[in-house]
Structures are given as structure tokens and as C-alpha cells.
C-alpha positions as CSV (number, residue, x, y, z in Angstrom):
1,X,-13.0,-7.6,-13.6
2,X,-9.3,-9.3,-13.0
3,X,-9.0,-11.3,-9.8
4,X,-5.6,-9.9,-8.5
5,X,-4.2,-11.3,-5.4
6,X,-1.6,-9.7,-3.3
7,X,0.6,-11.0,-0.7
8,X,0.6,-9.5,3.0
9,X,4.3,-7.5,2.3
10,X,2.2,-5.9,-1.2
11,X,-0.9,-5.2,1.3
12,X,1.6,-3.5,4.0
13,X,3.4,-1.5,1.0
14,X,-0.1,0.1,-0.2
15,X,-1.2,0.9,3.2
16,X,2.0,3.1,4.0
17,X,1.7,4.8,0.8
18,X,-2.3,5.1,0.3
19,X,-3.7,7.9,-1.5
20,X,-7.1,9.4,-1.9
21,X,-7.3,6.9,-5.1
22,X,-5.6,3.7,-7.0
23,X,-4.5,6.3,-9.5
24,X,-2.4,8.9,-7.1
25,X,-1.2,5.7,-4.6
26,X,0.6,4.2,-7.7
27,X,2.2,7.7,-8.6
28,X,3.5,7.6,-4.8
29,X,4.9,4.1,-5.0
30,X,6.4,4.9,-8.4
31,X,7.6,8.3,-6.6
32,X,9.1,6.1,-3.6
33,X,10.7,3.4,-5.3
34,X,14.3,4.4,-5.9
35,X,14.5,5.6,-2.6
36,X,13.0,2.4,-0.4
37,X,15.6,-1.0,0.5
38,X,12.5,-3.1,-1.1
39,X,12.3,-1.7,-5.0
40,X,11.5,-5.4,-6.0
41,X,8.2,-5.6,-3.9
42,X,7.1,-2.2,-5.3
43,X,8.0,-3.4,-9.1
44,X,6.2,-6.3,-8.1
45,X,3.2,-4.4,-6.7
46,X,2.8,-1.6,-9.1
47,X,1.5,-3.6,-11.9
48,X,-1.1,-5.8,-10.1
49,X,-2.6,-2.4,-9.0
50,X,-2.8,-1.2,-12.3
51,X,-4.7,-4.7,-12.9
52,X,-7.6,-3.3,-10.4
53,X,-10.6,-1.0,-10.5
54,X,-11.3,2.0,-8.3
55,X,-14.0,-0.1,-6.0
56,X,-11.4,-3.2,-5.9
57,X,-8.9,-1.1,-4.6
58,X,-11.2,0.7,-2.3
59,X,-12.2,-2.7,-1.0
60,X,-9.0,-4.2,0.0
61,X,-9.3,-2.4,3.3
62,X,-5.9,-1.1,3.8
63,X,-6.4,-0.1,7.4
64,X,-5.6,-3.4,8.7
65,X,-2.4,-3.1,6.9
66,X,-1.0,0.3,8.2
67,X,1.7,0.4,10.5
68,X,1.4,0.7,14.5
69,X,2.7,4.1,15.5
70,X,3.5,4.9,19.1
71,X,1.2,6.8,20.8
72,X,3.2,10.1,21.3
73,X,2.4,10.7,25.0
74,X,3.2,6.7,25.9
75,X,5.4,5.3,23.2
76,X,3.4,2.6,22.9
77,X,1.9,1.7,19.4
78,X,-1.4,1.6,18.7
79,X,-3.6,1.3,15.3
């Protein structure tokens, strides 16, 4: 098992795009890339996920990396 270590920005990236598995998240990011401002950080990214193993990837815990969206009846965000 590799120790990979990603920055905050490369946590953030993988928690908007998560999948179901490692597998199908990198075919989003690859899908995404030409068409997001940051196509360095997903270059960057892409190949230390491919660097980690189905349980490793489960166990980053990407929740605490998603987003706020508003709540839709207050606008105010909320995990």
C-alpha cells in the first residue's frame, strides 16, 4: 500500500466529483477536466488517485470536503 497524500484543494476537487468508487470518480475528473478553470489541480490529482486502493479512497472521508450549498428555503449554506 502507497502512502499518498493530498493537499486540501485535491480533497475539495474529489469531494465535488465523488463517485460510487475510486474507479468511476477518476473517469468524472478526467470527463471534467477541459471544461473546469483549475485543469492543473485535476492533472495533479488524477494520478495520486490511481496511486490508491478502493478502501484508501473510501477512507479519506470526503464529506468534510464537499461544498456548503444553501439551504433552498433560507439561502443559507449548510453541510
Amino acid at each position: 500500500m502507497s502512502n499518498v497524500r493530498f493537499d486540501e484543494l485535491e480533497l475539495m476537487l474529489m469531494a465535488m466529483f465523488e463517485q460510487p468508487t475510486l474507479k468511476d470518480t477518476i473517469q468524472a475528473l478526467k470527463e471534467v477536466q477541459p471544461l473546469v478553470a483549475e485543469a492543473a489541480l485535476v492533472q495533479q490529482t488524477i494520478p495520486k488517485m490511481q496511486r490508491l486502493t478502493e478502501p484508501q479512497f473510501k477512507g479519506l472521508e470526503l464529506e468534510w470536503y464537499k461544498p456548503e450549498e444553501p439551504n433552498k428555503k433560507t439561502g443559507v449554506a449548510e453541510k
